[in-house]
PADRENKE-398591 format. One record per residue: x, y, z of N, C-alpha, C in turn; residue in one letter. Coordinates in steps of 0.02 Angstrom, whole numbers, plus 50000, padded with zeros to 5 digits. Each point is the difference from the previous one (the first is absolute). Example, Ala and Ser with C-alpha at 12.3 -4.5 7.8 and 13.67 -1.06 7.14 Angstrom:
residues 2
506604971650390499555005950000500455006050000a
499825005349964500425005950003499615005550037s
//
This chain:
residues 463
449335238949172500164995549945499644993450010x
499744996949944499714993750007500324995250031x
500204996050027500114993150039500184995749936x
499835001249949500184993149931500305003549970x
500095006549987500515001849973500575001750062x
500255001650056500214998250032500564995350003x
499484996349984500354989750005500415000349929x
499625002749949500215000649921500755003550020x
500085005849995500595004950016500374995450061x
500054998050047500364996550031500324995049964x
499694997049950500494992849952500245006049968x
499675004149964500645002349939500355002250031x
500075005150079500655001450032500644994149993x
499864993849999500464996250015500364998849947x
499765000349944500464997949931500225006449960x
500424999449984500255008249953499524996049937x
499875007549968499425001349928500784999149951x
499744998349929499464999049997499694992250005x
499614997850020499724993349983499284997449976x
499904993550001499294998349970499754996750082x
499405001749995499754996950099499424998949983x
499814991250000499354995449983499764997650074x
499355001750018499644998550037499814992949993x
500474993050032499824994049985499494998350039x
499655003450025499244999550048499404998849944x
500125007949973499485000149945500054995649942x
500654998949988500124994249950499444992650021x
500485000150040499684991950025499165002050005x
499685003650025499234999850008499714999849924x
500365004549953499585001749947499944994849962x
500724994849991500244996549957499334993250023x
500164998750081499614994550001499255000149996x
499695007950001499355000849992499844998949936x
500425002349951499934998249936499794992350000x
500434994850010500274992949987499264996750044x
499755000550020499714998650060499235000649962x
499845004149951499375001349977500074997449926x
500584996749984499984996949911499664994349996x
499754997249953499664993549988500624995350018x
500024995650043500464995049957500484995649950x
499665003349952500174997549926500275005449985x
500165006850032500485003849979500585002450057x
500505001649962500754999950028500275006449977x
500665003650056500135008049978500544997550003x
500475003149949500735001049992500135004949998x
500595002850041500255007050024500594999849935x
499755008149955500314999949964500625003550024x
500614995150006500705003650053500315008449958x
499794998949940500215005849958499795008850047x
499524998550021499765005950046500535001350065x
499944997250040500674998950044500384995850010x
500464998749980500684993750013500324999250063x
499715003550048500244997650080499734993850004x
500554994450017500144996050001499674997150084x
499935004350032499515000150094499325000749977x
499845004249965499395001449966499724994149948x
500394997549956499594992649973499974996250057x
500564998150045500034996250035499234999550054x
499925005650024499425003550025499264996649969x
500075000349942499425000049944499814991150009x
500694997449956499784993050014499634996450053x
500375002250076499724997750062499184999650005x
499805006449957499105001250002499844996449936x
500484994949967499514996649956500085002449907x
500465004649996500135002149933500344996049977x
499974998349927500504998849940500405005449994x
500434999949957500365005649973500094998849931x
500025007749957500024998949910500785003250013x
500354999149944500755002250004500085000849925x
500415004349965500165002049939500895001849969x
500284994150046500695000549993500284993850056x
500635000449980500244995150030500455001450068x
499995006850010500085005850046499234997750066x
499785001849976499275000750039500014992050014x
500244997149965499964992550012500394996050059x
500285003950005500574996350056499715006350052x
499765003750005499795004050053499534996450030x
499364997149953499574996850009500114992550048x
500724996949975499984995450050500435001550060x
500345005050003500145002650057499535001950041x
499465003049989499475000050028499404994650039x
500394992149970499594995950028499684997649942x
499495002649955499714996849950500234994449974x
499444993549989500094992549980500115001549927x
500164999149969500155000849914499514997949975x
499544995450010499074997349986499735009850007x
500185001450040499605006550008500175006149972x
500434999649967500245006349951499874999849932x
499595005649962499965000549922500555003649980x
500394998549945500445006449949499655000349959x
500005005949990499725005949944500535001149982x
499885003749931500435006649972500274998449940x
499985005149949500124998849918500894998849992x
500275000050057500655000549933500514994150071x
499654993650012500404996450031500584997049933x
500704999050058500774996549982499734991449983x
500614998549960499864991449986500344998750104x
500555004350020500304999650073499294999250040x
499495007049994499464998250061499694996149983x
499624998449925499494994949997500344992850054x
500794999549960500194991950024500015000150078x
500005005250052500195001250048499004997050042x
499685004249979499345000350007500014990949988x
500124999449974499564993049956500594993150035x
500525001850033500404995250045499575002250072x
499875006250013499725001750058499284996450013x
499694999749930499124996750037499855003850007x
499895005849970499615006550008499134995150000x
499695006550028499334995549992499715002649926x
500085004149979499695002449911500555006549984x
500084997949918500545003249980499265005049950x
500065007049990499345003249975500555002249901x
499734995149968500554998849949499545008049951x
500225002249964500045006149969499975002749921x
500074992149971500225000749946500204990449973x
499785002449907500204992249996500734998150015x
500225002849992500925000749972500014998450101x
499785002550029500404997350076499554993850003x
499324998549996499764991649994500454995449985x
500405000749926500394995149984500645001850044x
500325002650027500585003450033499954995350060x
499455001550021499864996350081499784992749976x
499724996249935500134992450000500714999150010x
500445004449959500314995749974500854999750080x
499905006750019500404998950081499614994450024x
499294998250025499824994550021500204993149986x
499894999349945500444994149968500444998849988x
500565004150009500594998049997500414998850106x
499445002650018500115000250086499544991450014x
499694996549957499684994050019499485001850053x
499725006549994499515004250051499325003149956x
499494998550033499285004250003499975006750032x
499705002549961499825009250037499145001749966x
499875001450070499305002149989499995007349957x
499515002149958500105006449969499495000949977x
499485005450000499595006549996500145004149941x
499495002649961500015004149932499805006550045x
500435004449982499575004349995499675005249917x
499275003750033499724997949953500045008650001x
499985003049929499935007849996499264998149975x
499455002850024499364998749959499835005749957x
499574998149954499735004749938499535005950041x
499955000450068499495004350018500314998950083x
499835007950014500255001950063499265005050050x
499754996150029499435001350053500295005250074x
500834999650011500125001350056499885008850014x
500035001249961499895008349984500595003250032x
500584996350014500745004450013500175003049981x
500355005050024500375006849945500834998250006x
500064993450023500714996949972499904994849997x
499684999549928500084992749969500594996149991x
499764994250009500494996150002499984992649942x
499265003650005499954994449941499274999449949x
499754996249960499385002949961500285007649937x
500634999849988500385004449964500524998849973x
500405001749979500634997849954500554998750053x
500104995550048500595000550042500484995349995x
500754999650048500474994149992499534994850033x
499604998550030499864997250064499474994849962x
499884993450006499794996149982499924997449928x
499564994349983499884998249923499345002850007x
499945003749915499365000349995499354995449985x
499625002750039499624995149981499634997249939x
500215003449930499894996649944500614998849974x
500564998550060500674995549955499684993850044x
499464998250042500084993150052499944992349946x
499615000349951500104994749952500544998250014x
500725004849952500574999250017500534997350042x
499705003550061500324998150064499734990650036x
499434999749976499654991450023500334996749948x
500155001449942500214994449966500684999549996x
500535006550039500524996750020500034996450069x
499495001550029500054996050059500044991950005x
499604999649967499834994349962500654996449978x
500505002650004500714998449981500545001450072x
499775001750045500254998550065499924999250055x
500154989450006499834996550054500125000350047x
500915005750024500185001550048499595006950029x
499335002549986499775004750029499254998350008x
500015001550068499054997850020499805006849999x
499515000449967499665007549980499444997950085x
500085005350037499515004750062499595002749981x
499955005749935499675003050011500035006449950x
499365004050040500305007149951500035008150084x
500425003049949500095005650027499875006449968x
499495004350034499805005249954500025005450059x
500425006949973500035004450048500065005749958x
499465004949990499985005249971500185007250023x
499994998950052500025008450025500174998650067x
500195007350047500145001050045499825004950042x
499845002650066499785006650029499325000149976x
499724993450009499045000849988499765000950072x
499605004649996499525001850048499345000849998x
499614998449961499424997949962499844992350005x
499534996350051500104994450026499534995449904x
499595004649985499414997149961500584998149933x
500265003749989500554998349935500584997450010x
500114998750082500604993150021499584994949967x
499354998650036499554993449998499874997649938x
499875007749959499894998449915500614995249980x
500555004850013500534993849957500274995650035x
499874999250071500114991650009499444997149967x
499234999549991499624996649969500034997049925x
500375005349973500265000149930500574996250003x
500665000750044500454996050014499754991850008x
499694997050029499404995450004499904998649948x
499265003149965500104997449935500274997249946x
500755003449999500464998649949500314993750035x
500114999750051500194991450050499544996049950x
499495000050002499434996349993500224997649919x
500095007549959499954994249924500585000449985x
500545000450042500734998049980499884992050016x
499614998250047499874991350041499964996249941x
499125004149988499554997049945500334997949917x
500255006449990500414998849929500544995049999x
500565003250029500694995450014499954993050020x
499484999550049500094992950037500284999050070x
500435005550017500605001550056499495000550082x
500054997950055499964999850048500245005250041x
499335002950039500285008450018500184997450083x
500495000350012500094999550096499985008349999x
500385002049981500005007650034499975006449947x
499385004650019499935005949949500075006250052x
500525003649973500345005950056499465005349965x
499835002750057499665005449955500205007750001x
500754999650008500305005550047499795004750033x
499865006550006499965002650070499915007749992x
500385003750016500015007249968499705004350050x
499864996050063499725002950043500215004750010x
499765008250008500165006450026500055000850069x
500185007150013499915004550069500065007249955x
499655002650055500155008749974500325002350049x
500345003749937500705005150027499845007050013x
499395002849987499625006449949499274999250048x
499945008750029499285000250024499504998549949x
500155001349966499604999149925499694993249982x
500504994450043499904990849972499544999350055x
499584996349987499684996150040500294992150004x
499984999050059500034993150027499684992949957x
500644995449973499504993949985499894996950039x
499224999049980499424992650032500044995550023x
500654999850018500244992150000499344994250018x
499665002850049499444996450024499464996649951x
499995003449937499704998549933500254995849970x
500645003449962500414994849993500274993650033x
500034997750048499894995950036499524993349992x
499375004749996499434996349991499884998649941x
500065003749919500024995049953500394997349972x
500645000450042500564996149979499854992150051x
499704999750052499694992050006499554999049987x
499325004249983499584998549944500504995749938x
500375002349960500094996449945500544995250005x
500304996650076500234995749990499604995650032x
499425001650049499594994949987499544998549967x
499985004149944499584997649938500544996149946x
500755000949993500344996649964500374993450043x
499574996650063500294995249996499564994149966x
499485002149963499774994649971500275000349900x
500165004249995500205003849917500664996649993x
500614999650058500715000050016499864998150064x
499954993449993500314995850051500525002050034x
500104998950089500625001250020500465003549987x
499775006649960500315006050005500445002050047x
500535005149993500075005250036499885006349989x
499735002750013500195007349987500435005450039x
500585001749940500435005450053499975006849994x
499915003550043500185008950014500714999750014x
500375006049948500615001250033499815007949993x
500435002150073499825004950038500765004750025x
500055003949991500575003750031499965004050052x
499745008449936499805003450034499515001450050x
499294996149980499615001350070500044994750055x
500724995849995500084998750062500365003650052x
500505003349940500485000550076499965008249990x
499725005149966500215006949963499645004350069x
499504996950021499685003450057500435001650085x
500364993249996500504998850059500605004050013x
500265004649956500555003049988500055006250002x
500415003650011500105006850009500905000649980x
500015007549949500705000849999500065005450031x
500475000650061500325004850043500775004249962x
499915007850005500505001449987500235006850054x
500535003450003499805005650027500265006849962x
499655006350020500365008749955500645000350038x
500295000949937500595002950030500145005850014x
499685003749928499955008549998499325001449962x
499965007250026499415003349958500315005549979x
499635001749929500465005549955499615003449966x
499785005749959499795001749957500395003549937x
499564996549939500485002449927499345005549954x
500105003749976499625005549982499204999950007x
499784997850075499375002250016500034994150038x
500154994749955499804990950045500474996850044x
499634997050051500204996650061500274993649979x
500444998050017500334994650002500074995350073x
499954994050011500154996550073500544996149952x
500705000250013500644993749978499784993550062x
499774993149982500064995950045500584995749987x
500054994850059500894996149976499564993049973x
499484999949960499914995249942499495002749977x
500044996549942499515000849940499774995549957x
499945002949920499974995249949500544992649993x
500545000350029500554994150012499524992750043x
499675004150028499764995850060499224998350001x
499835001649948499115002349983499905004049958x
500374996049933499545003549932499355000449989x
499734994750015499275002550001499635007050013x
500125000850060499745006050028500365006449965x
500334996549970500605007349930499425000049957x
499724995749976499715000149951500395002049941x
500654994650000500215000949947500074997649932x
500115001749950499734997249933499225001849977x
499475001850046499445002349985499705007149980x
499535000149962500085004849955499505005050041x
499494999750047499825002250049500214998450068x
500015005750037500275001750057499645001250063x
499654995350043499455000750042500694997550083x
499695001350052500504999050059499544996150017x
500474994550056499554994450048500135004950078x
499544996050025499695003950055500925000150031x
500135005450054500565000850061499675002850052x
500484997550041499705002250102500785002750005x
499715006650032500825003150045499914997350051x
500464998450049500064998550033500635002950065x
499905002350083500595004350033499734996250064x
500444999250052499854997150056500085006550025x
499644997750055499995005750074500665005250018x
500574995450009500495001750031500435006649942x
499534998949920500325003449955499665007849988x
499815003850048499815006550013499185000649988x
499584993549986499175000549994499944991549996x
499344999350023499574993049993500235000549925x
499704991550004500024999649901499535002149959x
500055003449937499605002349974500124994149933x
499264998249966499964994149964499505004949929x
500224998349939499365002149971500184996349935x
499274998449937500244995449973500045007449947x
500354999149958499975003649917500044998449947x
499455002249944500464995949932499975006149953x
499665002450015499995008249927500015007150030x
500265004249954500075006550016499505003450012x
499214999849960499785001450019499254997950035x
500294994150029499414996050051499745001150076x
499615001049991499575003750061500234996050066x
499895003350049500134996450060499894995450011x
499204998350004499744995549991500034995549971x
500275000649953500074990849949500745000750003x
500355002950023500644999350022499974994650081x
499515000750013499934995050072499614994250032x
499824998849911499584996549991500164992350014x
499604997150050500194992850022500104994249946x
500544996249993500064993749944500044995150040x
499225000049964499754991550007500274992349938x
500604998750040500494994949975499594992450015x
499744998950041499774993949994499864997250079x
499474997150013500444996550046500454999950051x
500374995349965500284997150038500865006250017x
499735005949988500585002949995499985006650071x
499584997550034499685003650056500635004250030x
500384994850024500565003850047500535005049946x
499934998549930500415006349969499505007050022x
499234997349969499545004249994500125005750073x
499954998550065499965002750070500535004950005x
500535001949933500535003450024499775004449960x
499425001149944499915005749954499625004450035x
500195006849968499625004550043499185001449976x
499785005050038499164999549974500015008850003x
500445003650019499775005850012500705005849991x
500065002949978500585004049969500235003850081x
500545001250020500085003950081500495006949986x
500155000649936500335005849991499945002049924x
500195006449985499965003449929500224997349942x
500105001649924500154995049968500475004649962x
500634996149979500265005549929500234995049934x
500065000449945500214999649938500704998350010x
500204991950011500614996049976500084997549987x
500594999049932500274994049995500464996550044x
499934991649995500594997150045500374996449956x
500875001349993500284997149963500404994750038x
500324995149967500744996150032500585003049978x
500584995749998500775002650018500035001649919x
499774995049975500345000449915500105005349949x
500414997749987500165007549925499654998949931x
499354999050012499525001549935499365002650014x
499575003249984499585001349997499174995349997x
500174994950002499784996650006499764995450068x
500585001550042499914998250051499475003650043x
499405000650012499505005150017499434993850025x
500045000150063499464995550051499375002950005x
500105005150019499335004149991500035006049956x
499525002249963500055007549957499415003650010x
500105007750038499625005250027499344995750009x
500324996850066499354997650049499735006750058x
499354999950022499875003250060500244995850056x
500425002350043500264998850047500235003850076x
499894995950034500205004350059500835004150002x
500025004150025500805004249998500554993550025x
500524995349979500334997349989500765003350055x
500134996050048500825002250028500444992949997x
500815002050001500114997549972499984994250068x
500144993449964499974995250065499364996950001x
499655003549973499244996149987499974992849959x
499604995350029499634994849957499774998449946x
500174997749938499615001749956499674993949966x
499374998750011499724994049982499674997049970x
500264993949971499224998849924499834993050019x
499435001650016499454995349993500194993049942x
499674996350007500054993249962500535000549965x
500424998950016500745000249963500324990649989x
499244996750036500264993349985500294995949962x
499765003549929499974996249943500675004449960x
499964997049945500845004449945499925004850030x
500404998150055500525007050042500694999049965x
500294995950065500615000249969500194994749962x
499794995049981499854995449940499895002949938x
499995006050001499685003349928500535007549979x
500504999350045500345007850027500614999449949x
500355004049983500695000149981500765002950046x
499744992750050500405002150083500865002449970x
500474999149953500294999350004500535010349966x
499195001649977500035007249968500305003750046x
500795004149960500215002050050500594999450083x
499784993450010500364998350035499864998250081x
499365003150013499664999550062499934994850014x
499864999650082500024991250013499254999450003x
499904993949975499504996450021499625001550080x
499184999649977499755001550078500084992550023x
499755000950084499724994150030499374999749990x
499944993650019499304996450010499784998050059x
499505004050020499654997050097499324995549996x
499974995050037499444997750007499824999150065x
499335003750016499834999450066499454995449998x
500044994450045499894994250020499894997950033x
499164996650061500154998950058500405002150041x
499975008050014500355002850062500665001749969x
500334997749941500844999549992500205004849944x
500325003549988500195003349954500614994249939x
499874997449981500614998949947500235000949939x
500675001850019500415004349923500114993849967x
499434999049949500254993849946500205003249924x
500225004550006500685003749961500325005250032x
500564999249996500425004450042500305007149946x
499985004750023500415005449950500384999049979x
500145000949921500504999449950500735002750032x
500554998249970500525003349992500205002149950x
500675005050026500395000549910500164995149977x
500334994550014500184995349998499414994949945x
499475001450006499554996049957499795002149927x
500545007149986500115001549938500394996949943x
500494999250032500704995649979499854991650011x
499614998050025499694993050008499934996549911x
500284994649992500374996949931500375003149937x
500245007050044500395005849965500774997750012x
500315001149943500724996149984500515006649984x
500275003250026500875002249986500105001549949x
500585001349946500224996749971500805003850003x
500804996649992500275002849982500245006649961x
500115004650020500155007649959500685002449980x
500175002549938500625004150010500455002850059x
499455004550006500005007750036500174995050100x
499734993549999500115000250055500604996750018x
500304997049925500704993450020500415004149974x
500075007049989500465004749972500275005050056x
//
């Protein structure tokens, strides 16, 4: 058996499955290699929406991140985490008159306003608080360069003003003294992996900075050009460029510090910060077959990692899994990755090149298949059909007690899950760290079902 997986199977011995286990090694290298090669004039905000471990922003900041937040939830996580309130953006279409006033007593550093109707919303909490709040448009533009296949914007969405309502939106501004306009925010898409059509629509993002300046009159400190950065999940994805991207993303902020003075420019970033660092651990409980097909029952699933359910989507593709058996469990470990029924060995074992800075996840994947393969699905505990982690992958023969493991599980794992389906507890959360293992979430209880759940008096029970 390898020596790194070894070391791997020795931490998961110690914690009962199921849980989430982030390599804060690779974190910290990738994050600061990133930060370390930006122009100056640009700044990353960790979008917390991807993971809300609260050790994990905490983590982030230390190397120099902002953080974006889209609730008032995420908001108090955020300063639990340490974050200066100068260093946090809110986003998000459907803020409370409660969070705006909360945000805007707090000193958020930019409120990312959404709409005219919240512009005047947020003067008018300002002024009646005898308080200033910095605040950011965001902008839906008439044209979308990012080439995402989940737009987010450049289309009919809740998410910003369009950009032929902005007349509109400057000449109510123009009517509130309690708000210093920052800037603009334009974020179209997400899961880009195509560095040439990131660059396109930050350049275009740019542009529109430029004659929102020129027209309006308004002073640009900061144009977000959001982010959307990918990873592949799929032998099929290739790796983004970052290294490209990189480079004409300070190409054009040092060509826009003469256009826009004293700019900022921000990336907010989620997934390809932390999605590489992560792994969700679960283990089989049983193996079964129902009229021809194999089944593995693991003790989590879709509760714990919808994503990898792929649920709500109308195609059905699997992200890579590693089995996983220690020594002492009747064979060395056998590791193999799978995503389709009928995918050849070979691109079943095919190395993913994640990036970088993601080396020490990378050293635990296998390169070479060590045993036969058969046709399974792997399900979790739940009573729907839906719950299905993997579907008729090639895989090594499965016992029960085995490992079962997914790759980049960093990102909307369990931030994205419907932990409460059912009744199962909540996983933990491990972060290995300079030598240390720490549980910065501990396993759910029953008990966290009934959490602001109320009683009530009954007949049947005072009778």
């Amino acid at each position: 058996m390898d020596k790194k997986d070894e070391a791997l199977l020795k931490r998961f011995g110690e914690h009962p499955t199921p849980f989430y286990y982030y390599d804060g090694d690779a974190l910290h290298a990738h994050v600061s290699s990133l930060l370390s090669r930006l122009h100056p004039a640009v700044r990353v905000h960790y979008a917390l929406k991807a993971n809300g471990n609260v050790a994990l922003a905490g983590l982030l900041r230390t190397l120099g991140c902002g953080v974006e937040i889209a609730s008032a939830g995420e908001m108090f996580v955020a300063m639990e985490a340490g974050y200066a309130p100068e260093d946090v953006l809110y986003a998000g279409p459907g803020k409370t008159v409660a969070e705006l006033s909360e945000a805007v007593a707090c000193g958020i550093g930019s409120i990312h306003v959404e709409s005219v109707r919240e512009l005047r919303l947020l003067e008018d909490i300002a002024a009646r608080a005898g308080l200033f709040v910095r605040a950011a448009v965001r902008v839906n533009p008439d044209n979308d360069l990012s080439g995402s296949t989940i737009k987010m914007g450049g289309v009919p969405r809740p998410f910003g003003v369009d950009e032929g309502q902005l007349d509109h939106f400057f000449t109510v501004l123009e009517d509130c003294p309690h708000v210093y306009f920052q800037g603009i925010q334009v974020y179209t898409g997400t899961q880009m992996l195509k560095a040439d059509q990131i660059i396109a629509s930050f350049a275009n993002t740019l542009q529109l900075a430029e004659r929102i300046q020129d027209q309006y009159g308004v002073a640009m400190h900061t144009v977000n050009l959001g982010g959307g950065f990918g990873v592949p999940y799929f032998t099929h994805e290739q790796p983004l460029d970052m290294g490209h991207v990189i480079d004409g993303l300070n190409a054009m902020a040092e060509q826009t510090r003469s256009r826009l003075p004293g700019v900022t420019l921000i990336i907010e970033s989620g997934r390809y910060l932390v999605a590489q660092a992560g792994m969700y651990v679960c283990r089989a409980l049983y193996t079964k077959e129902s009229k021809g097909e194999k089944f593995v029952v693991a003790d989590g699933g879709m509760n714990h990692y919808a994503s990898a359910a792929f649920r709500g989507r109308r195609i059905r593709d699997n992200y890579p899994v590693r089995i996983m058996r220690g020594q002492g469990e009747g064979q060395e470990v056998a590791i193999q990755m799978g995503q389709g029924k009928d995918m050849p060995v070979q691109e079943a074992t095919a190395e993913l090149r994640l990036g970088e800075a993601a080396d020490r996840i990378e050293e635990f994947l296998p390169q070479e298949a060590t045993v036969d393969l058969e046709t399974v699905s792997i399900v979790g505990p739940l009573c729907t059909p839906e719950d299905c982690l993997v579907k008729k992958a090639q895989l090594p023969p499965i016992q029960e007690g085995d490992y079962i493991v997914i790759p980049n599980a960093g990102a909307y794992g369990l931030s994205y899950s419907p932990v409460h389906f059912l009744g199962h507890a909540t996983p933990a959360e491990l972060l290995d760290f300079r030598g240390e293992v720490h549980v910065i979430r501990e396993h759910g209880d029953r008990t966290d079902l009934l959490h602001h759940q109320r009683m009530i008096p009954l007949l049947e029970d005072i009778f």
